[in-house]
Structures are given as structure tokens and as C-alpha cells.
C-alpha positions in Angstrom: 171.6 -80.7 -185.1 173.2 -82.3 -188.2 171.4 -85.5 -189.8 174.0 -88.8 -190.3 173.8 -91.4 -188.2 170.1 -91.9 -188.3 170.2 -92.1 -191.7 170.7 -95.4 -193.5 173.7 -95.3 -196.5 173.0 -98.0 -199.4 174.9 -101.5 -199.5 176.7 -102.1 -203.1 174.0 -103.4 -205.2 176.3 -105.8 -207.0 177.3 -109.5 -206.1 179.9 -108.6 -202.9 182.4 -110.7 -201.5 183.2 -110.1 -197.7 185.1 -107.2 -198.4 182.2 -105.5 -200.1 179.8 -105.2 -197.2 182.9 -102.7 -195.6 181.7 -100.1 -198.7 178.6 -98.1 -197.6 177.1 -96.0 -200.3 176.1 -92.3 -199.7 176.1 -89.2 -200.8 179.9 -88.8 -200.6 180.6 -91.3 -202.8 177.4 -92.1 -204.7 178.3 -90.6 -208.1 181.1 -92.4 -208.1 179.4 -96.0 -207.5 176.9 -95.1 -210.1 179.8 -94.1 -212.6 180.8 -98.1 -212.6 177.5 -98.8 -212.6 177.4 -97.2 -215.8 180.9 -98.4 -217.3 179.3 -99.1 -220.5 178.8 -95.4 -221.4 182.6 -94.8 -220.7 184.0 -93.2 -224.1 186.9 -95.4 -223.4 187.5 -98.6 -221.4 189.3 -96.8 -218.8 188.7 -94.5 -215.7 190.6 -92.9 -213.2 189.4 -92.4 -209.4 190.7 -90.3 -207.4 189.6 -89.2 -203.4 191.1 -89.3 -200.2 193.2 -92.4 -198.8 190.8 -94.6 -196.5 187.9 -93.9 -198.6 187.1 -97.4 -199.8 188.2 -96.2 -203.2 190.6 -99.5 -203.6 187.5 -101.8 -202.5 185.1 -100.1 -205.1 187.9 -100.1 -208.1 188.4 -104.0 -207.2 185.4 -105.0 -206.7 184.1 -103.4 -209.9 187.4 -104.9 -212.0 186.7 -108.2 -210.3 183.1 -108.3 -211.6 184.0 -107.2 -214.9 187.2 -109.1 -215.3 188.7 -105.5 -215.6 192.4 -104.6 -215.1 193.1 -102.2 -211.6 196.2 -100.2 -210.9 196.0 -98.7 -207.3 198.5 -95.8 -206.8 198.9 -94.9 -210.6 200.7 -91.8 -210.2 203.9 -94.0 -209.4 203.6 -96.5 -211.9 205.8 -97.6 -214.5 204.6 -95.0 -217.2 205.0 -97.6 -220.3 203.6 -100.4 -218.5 200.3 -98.1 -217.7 200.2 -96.8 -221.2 200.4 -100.7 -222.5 197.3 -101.3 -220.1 195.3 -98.6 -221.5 195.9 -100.1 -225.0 195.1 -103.4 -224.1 191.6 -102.5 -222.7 191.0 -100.8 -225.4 191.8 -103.7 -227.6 190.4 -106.6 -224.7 187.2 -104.1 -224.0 188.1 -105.1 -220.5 188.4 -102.0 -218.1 191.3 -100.1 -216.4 190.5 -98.5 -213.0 193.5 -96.4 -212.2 193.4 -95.4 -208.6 195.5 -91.8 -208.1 195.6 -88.7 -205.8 194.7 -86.3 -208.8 193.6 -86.2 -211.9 195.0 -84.5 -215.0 195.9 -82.0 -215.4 197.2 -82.5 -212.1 198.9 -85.5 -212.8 200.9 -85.0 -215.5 202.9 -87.8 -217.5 206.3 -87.4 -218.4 205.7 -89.9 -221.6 203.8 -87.8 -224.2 201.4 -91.0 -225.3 200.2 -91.6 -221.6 199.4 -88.0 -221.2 197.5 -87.8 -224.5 195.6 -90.8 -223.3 194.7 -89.9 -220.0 193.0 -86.0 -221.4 190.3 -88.2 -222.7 189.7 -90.9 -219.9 186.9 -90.1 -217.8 187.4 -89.4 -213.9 185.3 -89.8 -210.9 185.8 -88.9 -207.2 184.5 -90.2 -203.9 184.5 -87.0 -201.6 185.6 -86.2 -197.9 182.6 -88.3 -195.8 179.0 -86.4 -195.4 177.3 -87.2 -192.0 175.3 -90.4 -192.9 179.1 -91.9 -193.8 181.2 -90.9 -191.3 178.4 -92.3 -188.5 178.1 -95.3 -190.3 181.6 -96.0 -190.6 182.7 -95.4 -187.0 179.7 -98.0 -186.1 181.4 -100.4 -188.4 184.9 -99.8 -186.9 183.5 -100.5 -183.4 181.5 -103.6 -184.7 184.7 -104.7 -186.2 186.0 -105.0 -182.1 182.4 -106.5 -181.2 181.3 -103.4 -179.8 177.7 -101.2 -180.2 178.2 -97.6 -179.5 175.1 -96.0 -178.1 173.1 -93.7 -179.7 174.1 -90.9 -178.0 177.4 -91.6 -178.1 177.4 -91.8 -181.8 175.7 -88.7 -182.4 178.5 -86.8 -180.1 181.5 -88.5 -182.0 180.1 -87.2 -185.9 179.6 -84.0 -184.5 182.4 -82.9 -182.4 185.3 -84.8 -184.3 187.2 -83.8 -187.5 185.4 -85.2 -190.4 187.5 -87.6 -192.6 188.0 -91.1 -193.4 191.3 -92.3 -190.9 190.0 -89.9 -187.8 186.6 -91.8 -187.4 189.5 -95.1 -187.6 191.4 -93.4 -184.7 189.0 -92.1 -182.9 187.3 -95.5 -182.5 190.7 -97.0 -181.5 191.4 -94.5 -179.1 188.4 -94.8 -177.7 188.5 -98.8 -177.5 192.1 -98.7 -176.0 191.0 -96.1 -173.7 187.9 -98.4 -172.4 190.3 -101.3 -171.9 192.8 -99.6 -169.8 190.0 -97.9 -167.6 187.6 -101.0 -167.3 184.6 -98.8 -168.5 181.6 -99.2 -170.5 181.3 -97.7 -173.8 179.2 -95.0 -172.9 179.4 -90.9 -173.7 181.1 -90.4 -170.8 183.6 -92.8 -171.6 183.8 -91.5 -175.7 183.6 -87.8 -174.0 186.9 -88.9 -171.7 188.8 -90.8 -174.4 188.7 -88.4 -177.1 189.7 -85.9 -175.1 193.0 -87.9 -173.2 193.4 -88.6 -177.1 193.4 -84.3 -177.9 191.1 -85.7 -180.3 188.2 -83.2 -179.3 189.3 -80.0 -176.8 188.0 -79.6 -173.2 184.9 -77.9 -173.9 183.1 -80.6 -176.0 
């Protein structure tokens, strides 16, 4: 049986504002949250972050720039390439971070203008991976709690481990399961999530 929803992600260990409490610290993502811990080390004042969308990666890159009075540029891939390269200069010069949020890193994300290119070789890059058990329970609890509802247990432990494991199915799931509640009058039980996620063909018959 796989390990996740028993186990207890961190909180951000910074000063949060509401939004903060939504980013749950775990393996999947850890390295990355300890990368702005340690901004100070950067060998420039500039990072990129990169993972998959739904991830929390635009909470962590603007809660970090908020705290530091950095600089943040979500979607950097399809930016104006002079007004990024400007940016990068100015934190240089301002010692006040850029977090550029993107969908790869170089060499993957290539430049067209020669001086942004060259300047993003050496800026250092960090990733928040696909969610690991502890995550993905955690984050379907928190969608439910966001519609004032307590899965059970059970029902948790059947939802990490028969559905697809990413960031925007635990959000669908939970909504299909919420809308299928509604329209059938029922508790949220398994044999409600069971009968939901199935009407959704989000799990096959023999779950």
C-alpha cells in the first residue's frame, strides 16, 4: 500500500500571507523551497523555475519576490526578450532577485537575442516535480476543505491510489466528485468518490 496521506507535508517556514498556507512542502517540491531559502548562495541574482502548471510554482516564486522585494516574471518563455534581459541586469545591479517562471529550462528554452541566451547559461534553475503521495493527498484534502468538506480516510486513501497523479486531476477529481454529491444528495463517502470518479471516466470500472 503506498504511504501519502498519512503523512504530514511541511507549511512554508517563512512569514505567509493567505495565499501561502495553499503551498504544502514535500518531497516533490522540497529542493526547490530550500533553493530560495538559500537565494544568497545564487552565483547570480536570478533563477529560473520550471515544473508543471498547477504546481504552486507562481505562489512560491511570489511569495519568495514579495519577501525579498525581488522582481517575478511568470510565463518567461513569452516575454518580451529585451525587457527580460533589462531585468536580469537590473538585479544584478539592484541585488534584488529575478524568479522567471517557464516550462523549460535552457537549453530548452532557447533565446532568439544572443545577450539573454548568454545570461540565462549561467542562471541557476530549480524544479518542483510531478506530486509524490504525501502531496497529491494533501492537496485533494485542501481542495475539498476549500468547499467545506472532510473526506474520510478511506476515501482519501482510494482517490491517491487509483487516480492519475498530477497537480489539475486531484482539482478535477475533487470537483467531479463535489458536483456529483450535489446532484445525487449523497454523503461524501467511498461509495460516493468510488461512483463519481467513475460517472467522471476518471477511474475505470474495476477500481
Amino acid at each position: 500500500m503506498k504511504s501519502g496521506p498519512d503523512q504530514q507535508p511541511l507549511p512554508l517556514d517563512w512569514p505567509q500571507t493567505d495565499g501561502d498556507a495553499r503551498f504544502i512542502v514535500s518531497d516533490a517540491n522540497r529542493s526547490a523551497f530550500e533553493h530560495f531559502q538559500k537565494w544568497s548562495m545564487w552565483p547570480v541574482k536570478a533563477t529560473i523555475l520550471t515544473g508543471p502548471r498547477r504546481s504552486g510554482r507562481t505562489l512560491l516564486g511570489r511569495s519568495f519576490a514579495e519577501r525579498v522585494g525581488g522582481r517575478l516574471f511568470d510565463d518567461a518563455e513569452s516575454r518580451d526578450e529585451k525587457e527580460l534581459f533589462h531585468a536580469w541586469n537590473d538585479a544584478q545591479d539592484s541585488k534584488r532577485p529575478l524568479v522567471m517562471i517557464a516550462e523549460n529550462a535552457p537549453p530548452a528554452w532557447a533565446p532568439a537575442l544572443p545577450d539573454l541566451k548568454t545570461r540565462l547559461a549561467v542562471t541557476p534553475v530549480t524544479r518542483i516535480d510531478h506530486p509524490d503521495d504525501a502531496l497529491f493527498g494533501s492537496l485533494i484534502q485542501l481542495f475539498f476543505a476549500d468547499r467545506g468538506l472532510h473526506i474520510p480516510v478511506d476515501a482519501l486513501r482510494f482517490m491517491t491510489e487509483r487516480l492519475h497523479r498530477d497537480y489539475w486531476t486531484a482539482e478535477r477529481a475533487v470537483e467531479a466528485v463535489d458536483r456529483f454529491a450535489i446532484a445525487e444528495r449523497a454523503r461524501l463517502s467511498l461509495p460516493t468518490i468510488r461512483r463519481a470518479l467513475m460517472d467522471a471516466r476518471m477511474i475505470g470500472e474495476a477500481a
